[in-house]
Biopython code that builds the backbone (N, CA, C, O; Angstrom):
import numpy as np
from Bio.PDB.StructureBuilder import StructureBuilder

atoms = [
    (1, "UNK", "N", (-15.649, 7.087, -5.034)),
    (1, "UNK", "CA", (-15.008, 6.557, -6.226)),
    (1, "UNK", "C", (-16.067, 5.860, -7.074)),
    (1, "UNK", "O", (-16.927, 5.214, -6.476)),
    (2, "UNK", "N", (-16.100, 5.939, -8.712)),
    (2, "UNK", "CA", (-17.034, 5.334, -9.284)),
    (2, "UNK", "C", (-16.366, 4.041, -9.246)),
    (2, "UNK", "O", (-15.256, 3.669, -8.867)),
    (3, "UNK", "N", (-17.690, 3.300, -9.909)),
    (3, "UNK", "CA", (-17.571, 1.498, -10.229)),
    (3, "UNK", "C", (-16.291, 1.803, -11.622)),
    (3, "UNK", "O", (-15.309, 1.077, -11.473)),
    (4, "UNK", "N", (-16.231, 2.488, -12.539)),
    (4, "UNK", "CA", (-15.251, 2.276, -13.970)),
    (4, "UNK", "C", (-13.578, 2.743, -13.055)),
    (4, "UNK", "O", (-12.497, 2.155, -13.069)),
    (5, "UNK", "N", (-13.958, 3.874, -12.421)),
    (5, "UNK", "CA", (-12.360, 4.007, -11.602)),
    (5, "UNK", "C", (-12.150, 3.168, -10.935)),
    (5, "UNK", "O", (-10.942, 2.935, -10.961)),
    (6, "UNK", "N", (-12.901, 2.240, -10.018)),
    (6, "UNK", "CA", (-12.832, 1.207, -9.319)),
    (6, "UNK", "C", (-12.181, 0.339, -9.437)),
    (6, "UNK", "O", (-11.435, -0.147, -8.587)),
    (7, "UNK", "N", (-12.476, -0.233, -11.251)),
    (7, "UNK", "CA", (-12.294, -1.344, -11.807)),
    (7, "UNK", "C", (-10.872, -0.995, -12.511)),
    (7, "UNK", "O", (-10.015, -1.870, -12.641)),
    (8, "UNK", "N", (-10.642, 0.557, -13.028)),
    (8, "UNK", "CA", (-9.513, 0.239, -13.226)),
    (8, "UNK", "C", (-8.574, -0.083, -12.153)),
    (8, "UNK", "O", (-7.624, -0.835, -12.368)),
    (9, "UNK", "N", (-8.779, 0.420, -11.062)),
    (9, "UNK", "CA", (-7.758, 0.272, -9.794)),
    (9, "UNK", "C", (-7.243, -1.402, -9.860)),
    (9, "UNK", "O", (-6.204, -2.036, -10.048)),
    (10, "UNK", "N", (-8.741, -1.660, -9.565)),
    (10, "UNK", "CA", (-8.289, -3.299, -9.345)),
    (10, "UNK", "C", (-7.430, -3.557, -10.891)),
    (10, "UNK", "O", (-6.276, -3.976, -10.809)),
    (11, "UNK", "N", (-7.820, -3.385, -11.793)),
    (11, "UNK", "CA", (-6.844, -4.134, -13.350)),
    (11, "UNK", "C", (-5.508, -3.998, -12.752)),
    (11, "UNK", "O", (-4.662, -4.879, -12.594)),
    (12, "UNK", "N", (-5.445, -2.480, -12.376)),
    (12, "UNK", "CA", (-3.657, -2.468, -11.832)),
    (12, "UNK", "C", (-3.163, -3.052, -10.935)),
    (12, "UNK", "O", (-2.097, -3.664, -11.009)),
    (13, "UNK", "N", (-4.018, -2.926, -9.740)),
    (13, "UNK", "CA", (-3.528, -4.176, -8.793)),
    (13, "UNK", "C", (-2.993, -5.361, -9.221)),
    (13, "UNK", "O", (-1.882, -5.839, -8.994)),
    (14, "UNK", "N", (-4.130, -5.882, -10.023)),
    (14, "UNK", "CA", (-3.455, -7.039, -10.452)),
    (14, "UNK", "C", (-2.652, -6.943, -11.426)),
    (14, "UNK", "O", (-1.561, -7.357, -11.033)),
    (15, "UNK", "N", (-2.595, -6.603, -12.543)),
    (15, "UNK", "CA", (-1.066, -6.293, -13.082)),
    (15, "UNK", "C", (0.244, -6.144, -12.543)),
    (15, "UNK", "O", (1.301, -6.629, -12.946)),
    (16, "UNK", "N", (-0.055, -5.166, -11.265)),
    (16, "UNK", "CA", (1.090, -4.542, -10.448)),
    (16, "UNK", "C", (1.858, -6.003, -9.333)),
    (16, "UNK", "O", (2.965, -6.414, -8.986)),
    (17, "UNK", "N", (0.377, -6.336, -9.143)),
    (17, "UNK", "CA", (0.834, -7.898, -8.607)),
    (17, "UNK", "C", (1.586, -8.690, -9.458)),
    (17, "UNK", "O", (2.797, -8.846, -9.304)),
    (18, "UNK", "N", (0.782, -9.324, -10.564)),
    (18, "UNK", "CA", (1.971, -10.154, -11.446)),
    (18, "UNK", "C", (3.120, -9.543, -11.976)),
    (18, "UNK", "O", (4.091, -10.280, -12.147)),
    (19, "UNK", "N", (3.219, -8.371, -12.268)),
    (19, "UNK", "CA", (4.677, -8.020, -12.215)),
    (19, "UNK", "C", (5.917, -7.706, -11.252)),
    (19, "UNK", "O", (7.118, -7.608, -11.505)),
    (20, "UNK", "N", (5.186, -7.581, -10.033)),
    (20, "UNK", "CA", (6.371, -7.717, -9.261)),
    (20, "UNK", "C", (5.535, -8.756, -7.554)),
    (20, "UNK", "O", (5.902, -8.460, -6.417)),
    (21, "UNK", "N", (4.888, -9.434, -7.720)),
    (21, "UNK", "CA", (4.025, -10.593, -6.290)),
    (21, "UNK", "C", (5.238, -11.628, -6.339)),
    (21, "UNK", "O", (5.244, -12.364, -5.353)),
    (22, "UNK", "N", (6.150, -11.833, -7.148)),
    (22, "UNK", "CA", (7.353, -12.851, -6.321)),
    (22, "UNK", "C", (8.733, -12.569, -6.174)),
    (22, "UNK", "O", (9.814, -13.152, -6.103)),
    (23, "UNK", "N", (8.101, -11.094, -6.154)),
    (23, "UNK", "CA", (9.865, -10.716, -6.274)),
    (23, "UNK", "C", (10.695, -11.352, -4.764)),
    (23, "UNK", "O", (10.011, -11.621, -3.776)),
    (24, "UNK", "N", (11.752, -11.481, -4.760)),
    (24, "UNK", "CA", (12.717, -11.774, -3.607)),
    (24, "UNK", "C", (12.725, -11.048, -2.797)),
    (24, "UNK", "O", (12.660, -9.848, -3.067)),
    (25, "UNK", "N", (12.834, -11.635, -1.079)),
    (25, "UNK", "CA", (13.430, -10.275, 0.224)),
    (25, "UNK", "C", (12.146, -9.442, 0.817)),
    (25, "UNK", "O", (11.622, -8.529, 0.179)),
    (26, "UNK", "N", (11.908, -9.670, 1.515)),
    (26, "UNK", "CA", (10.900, -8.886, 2.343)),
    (26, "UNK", "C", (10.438, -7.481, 2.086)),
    (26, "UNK", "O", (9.313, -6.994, 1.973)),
    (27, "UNK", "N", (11.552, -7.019, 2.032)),
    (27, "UNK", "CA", (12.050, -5.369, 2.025)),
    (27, "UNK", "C", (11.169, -5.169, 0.488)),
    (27, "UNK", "O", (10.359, -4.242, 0.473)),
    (28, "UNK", "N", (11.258, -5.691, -0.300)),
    (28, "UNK", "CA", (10.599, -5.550, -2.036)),
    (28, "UNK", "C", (9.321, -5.891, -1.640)),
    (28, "UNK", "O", (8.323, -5.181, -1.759)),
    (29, "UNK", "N", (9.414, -7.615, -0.901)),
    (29, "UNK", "CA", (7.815, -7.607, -0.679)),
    (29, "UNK", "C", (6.631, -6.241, -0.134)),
    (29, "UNK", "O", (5.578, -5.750, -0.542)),
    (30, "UNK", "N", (7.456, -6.079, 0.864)),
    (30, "UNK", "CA", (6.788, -4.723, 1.780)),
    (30, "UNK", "C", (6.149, -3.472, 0.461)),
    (30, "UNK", "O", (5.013, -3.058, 0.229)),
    (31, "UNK", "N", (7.299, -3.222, -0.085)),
    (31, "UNK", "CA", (7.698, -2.043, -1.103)),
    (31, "UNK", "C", (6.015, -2.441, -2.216)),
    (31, "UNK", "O", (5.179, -1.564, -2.432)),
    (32, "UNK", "N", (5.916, -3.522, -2.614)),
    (32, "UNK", "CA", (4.726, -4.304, -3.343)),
    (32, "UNK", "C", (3.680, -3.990, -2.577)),
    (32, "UNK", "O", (2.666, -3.677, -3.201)),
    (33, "UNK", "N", (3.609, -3.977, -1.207)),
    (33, "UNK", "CA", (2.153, -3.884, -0.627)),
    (33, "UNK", "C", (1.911, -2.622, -0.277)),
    (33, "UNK", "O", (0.752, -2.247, -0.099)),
    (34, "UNK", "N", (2.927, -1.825, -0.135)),
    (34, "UNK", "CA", (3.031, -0.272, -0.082)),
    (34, "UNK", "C", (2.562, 0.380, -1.681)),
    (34, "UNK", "O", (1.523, 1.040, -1.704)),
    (35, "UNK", "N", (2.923, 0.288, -2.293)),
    (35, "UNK", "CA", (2.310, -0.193, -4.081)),
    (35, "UNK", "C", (0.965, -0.135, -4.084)),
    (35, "UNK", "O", (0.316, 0.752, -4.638)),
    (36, "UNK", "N", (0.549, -0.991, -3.524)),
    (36, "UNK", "CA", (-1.025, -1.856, -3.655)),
    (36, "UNK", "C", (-1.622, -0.681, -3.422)),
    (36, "UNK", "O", (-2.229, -0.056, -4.292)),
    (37, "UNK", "N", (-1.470, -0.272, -2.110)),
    (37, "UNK", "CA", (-2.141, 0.159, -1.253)),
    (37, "UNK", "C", (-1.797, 1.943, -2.043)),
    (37, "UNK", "O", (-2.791, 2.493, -1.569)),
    (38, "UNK", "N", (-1.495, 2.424, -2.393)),
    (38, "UNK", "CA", (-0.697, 3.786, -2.698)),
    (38, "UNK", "C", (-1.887, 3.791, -4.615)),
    (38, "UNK", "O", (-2.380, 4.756, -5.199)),
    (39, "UNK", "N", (-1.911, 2.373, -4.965)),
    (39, "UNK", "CA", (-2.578, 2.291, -6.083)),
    (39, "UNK", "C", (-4.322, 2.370, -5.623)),
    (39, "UNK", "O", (-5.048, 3.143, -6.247)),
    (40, "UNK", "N", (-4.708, 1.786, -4.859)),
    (40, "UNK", "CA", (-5.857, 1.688, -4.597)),
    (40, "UNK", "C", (-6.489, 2.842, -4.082)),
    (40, "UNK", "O", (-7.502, 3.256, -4.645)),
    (41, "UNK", "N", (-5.916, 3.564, -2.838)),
    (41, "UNK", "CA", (-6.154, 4.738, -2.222)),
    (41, "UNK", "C", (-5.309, 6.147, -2.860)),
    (41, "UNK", "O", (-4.171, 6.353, -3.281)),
    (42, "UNK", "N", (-6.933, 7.217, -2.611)),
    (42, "UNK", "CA", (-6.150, 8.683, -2.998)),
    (42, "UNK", "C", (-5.097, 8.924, -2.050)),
    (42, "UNK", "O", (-5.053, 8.204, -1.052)),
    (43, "UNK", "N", (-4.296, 9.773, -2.204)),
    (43, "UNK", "CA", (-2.847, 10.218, -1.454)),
    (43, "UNK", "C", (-3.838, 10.815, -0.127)),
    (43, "UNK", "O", (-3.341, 10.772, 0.999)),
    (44, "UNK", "N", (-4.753, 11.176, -0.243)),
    (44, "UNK", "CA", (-5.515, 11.615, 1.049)),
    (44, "UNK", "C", (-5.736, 10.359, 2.082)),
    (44, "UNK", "O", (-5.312, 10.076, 3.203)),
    (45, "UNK", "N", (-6.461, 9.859, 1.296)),
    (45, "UNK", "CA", (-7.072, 8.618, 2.583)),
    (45, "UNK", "C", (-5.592, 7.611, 2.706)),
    (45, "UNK", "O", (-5.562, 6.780, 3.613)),
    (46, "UNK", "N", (-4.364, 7.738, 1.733)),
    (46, "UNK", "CA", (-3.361, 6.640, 2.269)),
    (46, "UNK", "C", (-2.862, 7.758, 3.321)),
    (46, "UNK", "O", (-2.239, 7.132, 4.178)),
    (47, "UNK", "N", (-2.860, 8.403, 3.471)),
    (47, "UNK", "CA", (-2.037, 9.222, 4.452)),
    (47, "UNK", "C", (-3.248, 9.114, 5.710)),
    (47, "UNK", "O", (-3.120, 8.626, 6.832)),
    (48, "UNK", "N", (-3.983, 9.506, 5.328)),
    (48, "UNK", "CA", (-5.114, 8.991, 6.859)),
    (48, "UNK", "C", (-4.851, 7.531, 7.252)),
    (48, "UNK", "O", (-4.793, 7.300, 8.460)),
    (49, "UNK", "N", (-4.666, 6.406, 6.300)),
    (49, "UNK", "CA", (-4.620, 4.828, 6.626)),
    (49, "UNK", "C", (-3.349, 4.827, 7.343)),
    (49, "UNK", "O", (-3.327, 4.114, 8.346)),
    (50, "UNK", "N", (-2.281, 5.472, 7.049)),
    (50, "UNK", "CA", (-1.195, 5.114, 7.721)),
    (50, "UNK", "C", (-0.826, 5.536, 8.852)),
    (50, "UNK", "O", (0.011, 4.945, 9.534)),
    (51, "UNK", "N", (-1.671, 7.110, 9.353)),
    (51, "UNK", "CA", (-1.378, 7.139, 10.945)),
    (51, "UNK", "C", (-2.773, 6.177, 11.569)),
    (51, "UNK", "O", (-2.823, 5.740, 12.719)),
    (52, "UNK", "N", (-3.615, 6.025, 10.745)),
    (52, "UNK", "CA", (-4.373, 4.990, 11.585)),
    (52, "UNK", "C", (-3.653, 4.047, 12.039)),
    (52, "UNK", "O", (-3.737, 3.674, 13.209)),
    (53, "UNK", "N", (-2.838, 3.528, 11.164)),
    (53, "UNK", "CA", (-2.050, 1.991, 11.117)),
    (53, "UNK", "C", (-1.164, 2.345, 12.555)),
    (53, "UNK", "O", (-1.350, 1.656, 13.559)),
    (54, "UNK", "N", (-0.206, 3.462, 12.551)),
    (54, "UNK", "CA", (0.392, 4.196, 13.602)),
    (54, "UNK", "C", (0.156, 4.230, 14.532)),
    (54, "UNK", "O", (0.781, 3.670, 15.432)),
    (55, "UNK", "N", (-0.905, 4.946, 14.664)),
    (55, "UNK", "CA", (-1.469, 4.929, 16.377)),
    (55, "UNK", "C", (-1.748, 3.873, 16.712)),
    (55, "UNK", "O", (-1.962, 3.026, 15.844)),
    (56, "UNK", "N", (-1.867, 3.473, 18.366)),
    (56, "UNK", "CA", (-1.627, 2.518, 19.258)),
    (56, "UNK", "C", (-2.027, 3.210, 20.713)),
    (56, "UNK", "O", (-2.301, 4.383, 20.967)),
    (57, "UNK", "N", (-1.971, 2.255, 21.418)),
    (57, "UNK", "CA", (-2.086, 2.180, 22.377)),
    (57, "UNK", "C", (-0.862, 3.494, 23.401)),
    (57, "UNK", "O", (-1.171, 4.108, 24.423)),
    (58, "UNK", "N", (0.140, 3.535, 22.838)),
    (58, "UNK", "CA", (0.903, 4.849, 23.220)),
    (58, "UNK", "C", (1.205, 5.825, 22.584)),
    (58, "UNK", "O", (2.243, 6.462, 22.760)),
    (59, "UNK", "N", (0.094, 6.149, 21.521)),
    (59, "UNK", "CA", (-0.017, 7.517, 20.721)),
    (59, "UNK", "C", (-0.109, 7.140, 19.405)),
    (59, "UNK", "O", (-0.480, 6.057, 18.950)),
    (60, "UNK", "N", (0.253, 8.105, 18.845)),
    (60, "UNK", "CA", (0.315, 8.149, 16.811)),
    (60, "UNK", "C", (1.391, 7.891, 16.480)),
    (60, "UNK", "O", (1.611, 8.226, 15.316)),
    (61, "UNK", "N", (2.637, 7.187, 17.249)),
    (61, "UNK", "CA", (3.359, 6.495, 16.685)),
    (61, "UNK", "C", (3.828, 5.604, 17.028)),
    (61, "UNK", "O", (4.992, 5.350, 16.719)),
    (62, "UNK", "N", (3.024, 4.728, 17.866)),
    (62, "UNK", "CA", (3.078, 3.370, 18.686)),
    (62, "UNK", "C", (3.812, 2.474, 17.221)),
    (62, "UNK", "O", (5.028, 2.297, 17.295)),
    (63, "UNK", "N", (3.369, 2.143, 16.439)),
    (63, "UNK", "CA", (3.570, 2.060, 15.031)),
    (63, "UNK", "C", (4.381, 2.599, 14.303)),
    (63, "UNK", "O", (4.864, 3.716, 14.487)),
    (64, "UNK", "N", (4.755, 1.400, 12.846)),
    (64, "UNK", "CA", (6.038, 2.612, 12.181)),
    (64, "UNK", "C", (5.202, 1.532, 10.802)),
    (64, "UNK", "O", (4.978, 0.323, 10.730)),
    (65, "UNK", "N", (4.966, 2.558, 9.980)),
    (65, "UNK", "CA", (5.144, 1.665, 8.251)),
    (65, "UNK", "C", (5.986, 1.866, 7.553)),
    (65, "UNK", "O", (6.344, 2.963, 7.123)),
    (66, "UNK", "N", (6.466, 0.742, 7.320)),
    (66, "UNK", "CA", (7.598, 0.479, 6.725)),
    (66, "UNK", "C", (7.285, 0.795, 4.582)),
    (66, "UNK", "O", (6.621, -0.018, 3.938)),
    (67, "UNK", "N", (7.723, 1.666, 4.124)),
    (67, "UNK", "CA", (7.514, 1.166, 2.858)),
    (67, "UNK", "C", (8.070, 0.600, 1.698)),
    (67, "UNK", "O", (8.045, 0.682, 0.470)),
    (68, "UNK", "N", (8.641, -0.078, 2.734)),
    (68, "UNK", "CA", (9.668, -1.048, 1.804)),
    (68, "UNK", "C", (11.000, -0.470, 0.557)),
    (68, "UNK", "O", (11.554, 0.629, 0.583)),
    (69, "UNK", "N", (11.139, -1.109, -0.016)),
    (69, "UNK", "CA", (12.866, -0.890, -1.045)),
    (69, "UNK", "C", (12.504, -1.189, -2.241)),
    (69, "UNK", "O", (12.339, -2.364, -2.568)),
    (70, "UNK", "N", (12.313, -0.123, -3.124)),
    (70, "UNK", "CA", (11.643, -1.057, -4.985)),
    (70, "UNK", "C", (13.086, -1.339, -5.312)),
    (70, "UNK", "O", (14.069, -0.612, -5.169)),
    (71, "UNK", "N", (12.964, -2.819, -5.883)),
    (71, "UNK", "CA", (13.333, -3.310, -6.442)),
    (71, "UNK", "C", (14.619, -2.669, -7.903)),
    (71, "UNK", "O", (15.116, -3.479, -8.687)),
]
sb = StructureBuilder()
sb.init_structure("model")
sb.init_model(0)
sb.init_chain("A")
sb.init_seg("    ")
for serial, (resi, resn, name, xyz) in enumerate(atoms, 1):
    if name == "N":
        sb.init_residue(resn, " ", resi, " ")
    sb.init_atom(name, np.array(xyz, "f"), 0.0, 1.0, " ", f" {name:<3s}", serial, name[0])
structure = sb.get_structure()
């Protein structure tokens, strides 16, 4: 990824943060960091991050990600 795509990522992050970083209920919170993360990473490497996140100690789905409820 270049430094100018980079930087836009982060602008949105944070945008994406102040428009929805206090929303109410877990379930939205989650949905926000699922967001983040979906903004920052290509659809390639979030799909690699999330069976990383997955696997465990009793396979590739010791783990579950949750991606939360938009608002």
């Amino acid at each position: 990824m270049d430094n100018e795509n980079s930087i836009k990522r982060i602008g949105r992050v944070i945008d994406f943060i102040y428009m929805w970083g206090g929303i109410d209920g877990g379930h939205h919170k989650q949905w926000v960091l699922d967001q983040i993360l979906r903004i920052l990473m290509t659809e390639d490497i979030y799909k690699k991050w999330i069976a990383a996140f997955c696997d465990g100690e009793e396979g590739p789905n010791t783990y579950s990600w949750d991606e939360g409820i938009a608002p």
